[in-house]
C-alpha positions in Angstrom: 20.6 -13.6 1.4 20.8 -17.1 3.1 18.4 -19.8 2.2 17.0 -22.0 4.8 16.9 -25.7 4.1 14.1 -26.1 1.8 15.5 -23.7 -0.4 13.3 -20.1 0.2 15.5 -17.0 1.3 15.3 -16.8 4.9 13.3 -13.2 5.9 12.1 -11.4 9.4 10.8 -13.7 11.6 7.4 -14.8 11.7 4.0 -13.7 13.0 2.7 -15.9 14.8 3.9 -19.7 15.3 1.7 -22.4 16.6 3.1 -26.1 17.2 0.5 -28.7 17.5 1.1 -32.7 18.7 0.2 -35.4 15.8 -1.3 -38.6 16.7 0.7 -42.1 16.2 0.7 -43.1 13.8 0.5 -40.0 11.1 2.3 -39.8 7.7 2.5 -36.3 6.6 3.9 -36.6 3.2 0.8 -38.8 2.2 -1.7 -37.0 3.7 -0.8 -33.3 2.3 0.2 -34.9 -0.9 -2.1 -33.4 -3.5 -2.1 -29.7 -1.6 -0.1 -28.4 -4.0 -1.1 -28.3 -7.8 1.5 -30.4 -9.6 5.2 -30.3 -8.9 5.3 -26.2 -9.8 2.8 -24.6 -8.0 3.6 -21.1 -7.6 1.4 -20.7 -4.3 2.3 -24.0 -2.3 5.4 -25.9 -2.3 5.6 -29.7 -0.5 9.1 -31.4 0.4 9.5 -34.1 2.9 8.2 -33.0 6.2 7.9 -29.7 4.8 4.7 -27.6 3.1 5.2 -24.4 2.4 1.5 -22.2 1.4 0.3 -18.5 0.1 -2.9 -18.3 1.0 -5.5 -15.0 0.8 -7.7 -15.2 4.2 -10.8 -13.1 5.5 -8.3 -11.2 7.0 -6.0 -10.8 4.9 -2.9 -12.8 3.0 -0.5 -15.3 4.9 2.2 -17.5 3.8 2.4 -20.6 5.9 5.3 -22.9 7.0 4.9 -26.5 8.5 7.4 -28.4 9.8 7.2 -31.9 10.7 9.5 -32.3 14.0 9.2 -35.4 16.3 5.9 -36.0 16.9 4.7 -32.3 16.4 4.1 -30.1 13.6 5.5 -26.5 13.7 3.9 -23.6 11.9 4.9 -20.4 11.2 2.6 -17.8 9.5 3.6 -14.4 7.8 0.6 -11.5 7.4 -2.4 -10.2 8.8 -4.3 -14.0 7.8 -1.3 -15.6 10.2 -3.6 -16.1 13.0 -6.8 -16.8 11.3 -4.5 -19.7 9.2 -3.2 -21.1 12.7 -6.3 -21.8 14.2 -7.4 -23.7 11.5 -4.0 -26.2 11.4 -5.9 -29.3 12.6 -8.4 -29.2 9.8 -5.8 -28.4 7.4 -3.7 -31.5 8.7 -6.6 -33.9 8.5 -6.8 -33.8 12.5 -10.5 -34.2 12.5 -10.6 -36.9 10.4 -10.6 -40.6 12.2 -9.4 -43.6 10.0 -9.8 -46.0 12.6 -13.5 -46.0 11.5 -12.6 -48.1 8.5 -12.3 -51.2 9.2 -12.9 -53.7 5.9 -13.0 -57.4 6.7 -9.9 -59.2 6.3 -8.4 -59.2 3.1 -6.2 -57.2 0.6 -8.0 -53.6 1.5 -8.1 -54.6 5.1 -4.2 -54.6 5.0 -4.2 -51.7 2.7 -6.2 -50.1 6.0 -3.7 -51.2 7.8 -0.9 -50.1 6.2 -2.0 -46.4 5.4 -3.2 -45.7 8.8 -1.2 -42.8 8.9 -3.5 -41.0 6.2 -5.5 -38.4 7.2 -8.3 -36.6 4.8 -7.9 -32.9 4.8 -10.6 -30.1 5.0 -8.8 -27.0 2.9 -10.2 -23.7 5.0 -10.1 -21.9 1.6 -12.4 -24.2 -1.2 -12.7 -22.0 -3.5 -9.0 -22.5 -4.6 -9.4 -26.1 -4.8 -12.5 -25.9 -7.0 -11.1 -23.2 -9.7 -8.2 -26.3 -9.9 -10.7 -29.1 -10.6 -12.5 -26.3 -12.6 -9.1 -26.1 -14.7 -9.1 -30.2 -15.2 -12.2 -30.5 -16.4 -11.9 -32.7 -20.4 -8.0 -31.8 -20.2 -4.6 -33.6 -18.7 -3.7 -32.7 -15.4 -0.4 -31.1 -17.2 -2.5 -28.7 -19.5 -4.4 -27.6 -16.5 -1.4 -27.3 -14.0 0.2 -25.4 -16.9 -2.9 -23.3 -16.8 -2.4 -22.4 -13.3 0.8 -22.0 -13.2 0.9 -19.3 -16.7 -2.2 -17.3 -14.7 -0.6 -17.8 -11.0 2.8 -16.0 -12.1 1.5 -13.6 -14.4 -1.7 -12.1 -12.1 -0.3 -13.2 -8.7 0.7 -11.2 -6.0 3.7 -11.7 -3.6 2.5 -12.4 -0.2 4.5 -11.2 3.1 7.4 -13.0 4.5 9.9 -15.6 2.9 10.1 -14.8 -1.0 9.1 -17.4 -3.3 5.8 -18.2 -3.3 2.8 -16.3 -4.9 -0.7 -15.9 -4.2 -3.8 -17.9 -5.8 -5.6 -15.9 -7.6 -8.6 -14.1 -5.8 -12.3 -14.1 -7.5 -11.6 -10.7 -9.2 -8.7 -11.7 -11.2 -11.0 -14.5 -12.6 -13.7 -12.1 -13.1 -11.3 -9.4 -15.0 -9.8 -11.8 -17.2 -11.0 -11.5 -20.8 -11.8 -14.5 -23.3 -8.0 -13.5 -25.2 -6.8 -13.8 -21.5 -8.1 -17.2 -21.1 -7.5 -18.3 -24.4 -3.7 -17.9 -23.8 -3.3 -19.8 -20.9 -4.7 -22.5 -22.7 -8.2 -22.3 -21.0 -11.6 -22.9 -23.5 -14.3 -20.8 -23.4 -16.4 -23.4 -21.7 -14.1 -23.6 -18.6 -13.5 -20.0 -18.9 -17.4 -19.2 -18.3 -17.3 -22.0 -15.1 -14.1 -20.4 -13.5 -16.1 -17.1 -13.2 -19.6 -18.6 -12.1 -17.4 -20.5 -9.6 -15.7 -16.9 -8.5 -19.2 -14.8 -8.7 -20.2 -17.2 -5.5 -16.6 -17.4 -4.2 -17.7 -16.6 -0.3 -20.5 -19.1 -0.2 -17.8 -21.7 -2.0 -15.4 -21.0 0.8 -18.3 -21.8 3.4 -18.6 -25.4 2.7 -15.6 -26.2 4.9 -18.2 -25.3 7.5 -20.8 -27.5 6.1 -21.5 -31.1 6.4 -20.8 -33.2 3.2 -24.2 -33.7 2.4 -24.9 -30.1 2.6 -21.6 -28.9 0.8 -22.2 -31.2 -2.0 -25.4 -29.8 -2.9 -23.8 -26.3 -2.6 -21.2 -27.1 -4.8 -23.5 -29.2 -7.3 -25.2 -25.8 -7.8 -22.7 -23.7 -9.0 -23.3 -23.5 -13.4 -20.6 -26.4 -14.4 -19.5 -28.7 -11.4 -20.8 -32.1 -12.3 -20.6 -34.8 -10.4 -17.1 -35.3 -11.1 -16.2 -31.9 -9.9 -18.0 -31.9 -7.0 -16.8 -35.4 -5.9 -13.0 -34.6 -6.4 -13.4 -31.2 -4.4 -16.1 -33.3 -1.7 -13.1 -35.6 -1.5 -9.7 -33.4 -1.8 -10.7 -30.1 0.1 -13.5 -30.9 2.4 -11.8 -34.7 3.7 -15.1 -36.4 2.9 -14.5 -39.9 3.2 -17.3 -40.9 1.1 -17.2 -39.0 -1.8 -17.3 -40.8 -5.4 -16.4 -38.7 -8.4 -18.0 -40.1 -11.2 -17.2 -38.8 -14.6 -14.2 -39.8 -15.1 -12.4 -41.2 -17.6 -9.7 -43.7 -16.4 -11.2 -44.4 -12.7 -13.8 -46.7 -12.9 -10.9 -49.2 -14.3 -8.3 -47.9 -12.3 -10.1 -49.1 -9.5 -11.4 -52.4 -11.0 -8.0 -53.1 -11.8 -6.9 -52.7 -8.3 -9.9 -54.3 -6.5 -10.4 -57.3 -8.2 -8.4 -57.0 -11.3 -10.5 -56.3 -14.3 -8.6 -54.2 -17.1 -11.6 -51.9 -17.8 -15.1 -50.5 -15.9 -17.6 -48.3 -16.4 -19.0 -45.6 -13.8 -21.8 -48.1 -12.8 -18.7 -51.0 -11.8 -17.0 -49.0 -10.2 -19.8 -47.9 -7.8 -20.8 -51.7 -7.4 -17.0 -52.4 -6.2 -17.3 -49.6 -4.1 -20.3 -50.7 -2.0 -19.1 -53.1 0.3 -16.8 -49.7 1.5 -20.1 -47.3 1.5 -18.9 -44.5 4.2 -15.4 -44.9 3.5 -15.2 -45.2 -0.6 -13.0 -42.1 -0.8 -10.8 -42.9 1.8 -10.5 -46.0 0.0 -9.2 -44.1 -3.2 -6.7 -42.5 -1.1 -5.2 -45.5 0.2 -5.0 -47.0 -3.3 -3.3 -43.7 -4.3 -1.1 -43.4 -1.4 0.0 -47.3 -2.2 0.5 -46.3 -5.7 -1.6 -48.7 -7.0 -3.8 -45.9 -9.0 -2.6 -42.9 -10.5 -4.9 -39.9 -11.1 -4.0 -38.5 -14.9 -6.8 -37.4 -17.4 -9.4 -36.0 -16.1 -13.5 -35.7 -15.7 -16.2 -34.3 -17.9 -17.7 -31.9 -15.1 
């Protein structure tokens, strides 16, 4: 069977398509970077201009295609969740999200600002995904936890319709069914073990926090049995575009960011928020630039 460009076999046709116009300017590769879960994510695939997504939906499972074309995106969805994934594109391109309301003084970050304008904060429609993730980096390396994913994703995942190649996240019962030996073998500890299935016994009210308002999804999130501050800050941040979250907690951050800002080699939780003032309203988004400049680099991860 023939493969289309981005290397998955091409298949019938799809479901439904949608094509939606981008603003100027909009960087696509920056702003769906961290969709997928590490390079290998056996349920969402990104190449330039191109994201590829399994995703289980209220109504059912959907794989999704975007293409970036000339000042469009293209999407094509697979399944009975096609059309409930399409008319949620904008959120899941960062469409709602306005970066022209940063605006530091002048100075490094104001042309860091400048320069990222493109980047757009995303709100994922399915959170629940996104938390088990962070869930999964909580005390270990991003790899370890990828690796996690990855082992559980191919060996309980199911194949979702259209183009072959991709695999479906796994849904709160797998989480629930899986035993301690389960766990243990995909390199999970009992401790994250226990928070994966408190975070999958409240799986529908997880998922409605896309709905919410930051304030109101943070205190959701913070009272699900294990997400920490760190937790909910990264999943505040990464699946619900708030432009304001802070996860604290972390281990290499707070100096990450000192380093960047101002150029101090090591900071504390406390520094870090004190740098971060000045951008109150915007201190997320402010991470993501510095991430999308490559001046920080996300690696070992929080306590909770």
């Amino acid at each position: 069977m023939p493969r289309s460009s981005d290397g998955f076999r091409r298949r019938e046709a799809p479901d439904e398509t949608r094509e939606l116009a981008l603003p100027r300017p909009y960087d696509f590769d920056a702003s769906l970077r961290f969709l997928p879960f590490g390079l290998y994510d056996p349920s969402c695939r990104r190449g330039p201009g191109t994201l590829w997504q399994a995703t289980r939906t209220p109504a059912g499972p959907t794989s999704l295609r975007i293409r970036l074309g000339e000042g469009a995106a293209r999407a094509e969805a697979w399944g009975p969740g096609a059309g409930w994934i399409l008319t949620r594109l904008e959120t899941l391109l960062g469409l709602h999200d306005d970066p022209s309301a940063f605006a530091p003084p002048p100075g490094p970050v104001a042309t860091l600002a400048r320069r990222g304008r493109g980047l757009r904060l995303l709100r994922t429609p399915r959170v629940f995904d996104v938390l088990c993730q962070f869930i999964l980096q909580q005390r270990v390396s991003f790899r370890d936890a990828a690796r996690s994913h990855r082992h559980l994703t191919r060996t309980l995942g199911e194949t979702p319709p259209g183009p072959p190649g991709l695999l479906l996240p796994l849904a709160p019962r797998h989480w629930l069914r899986l035993s301690s030996e389960d766990f243990r073998r995909a390199g999970i500890d009992g401790q994250r073990a226990g928070r994966l299935r408190a975070a999958a016994r409240v799986a529908r009210a997880v998922d409605t926090c896309a709905e919410r308002d930051p304030a109101a999804a943070r205190e959701a999130l913070g009272r699900i049995p294990g997400c920490g501050p760190w937790t909910v800050g990264m999943v505040s941040g990464f699946a619900l575009g708030d432009p304001d979250a802070v996860p604290v907690g972390d281990l290499h951050l707070p100096s990450l960011i000192a380093n960047a800002l101002v150029g101090e080699p090591r900071a504390d939780d406390a520094r870090m928020l004190e740098l971060l003032e000045p951008y109150r309203g915007h201190r997320f988004r402010l991470i993501r630039l510095l991430l999308a400049a490559d001046r920080i680099r996300l690696g070992r991860s929080g306590r909770g």
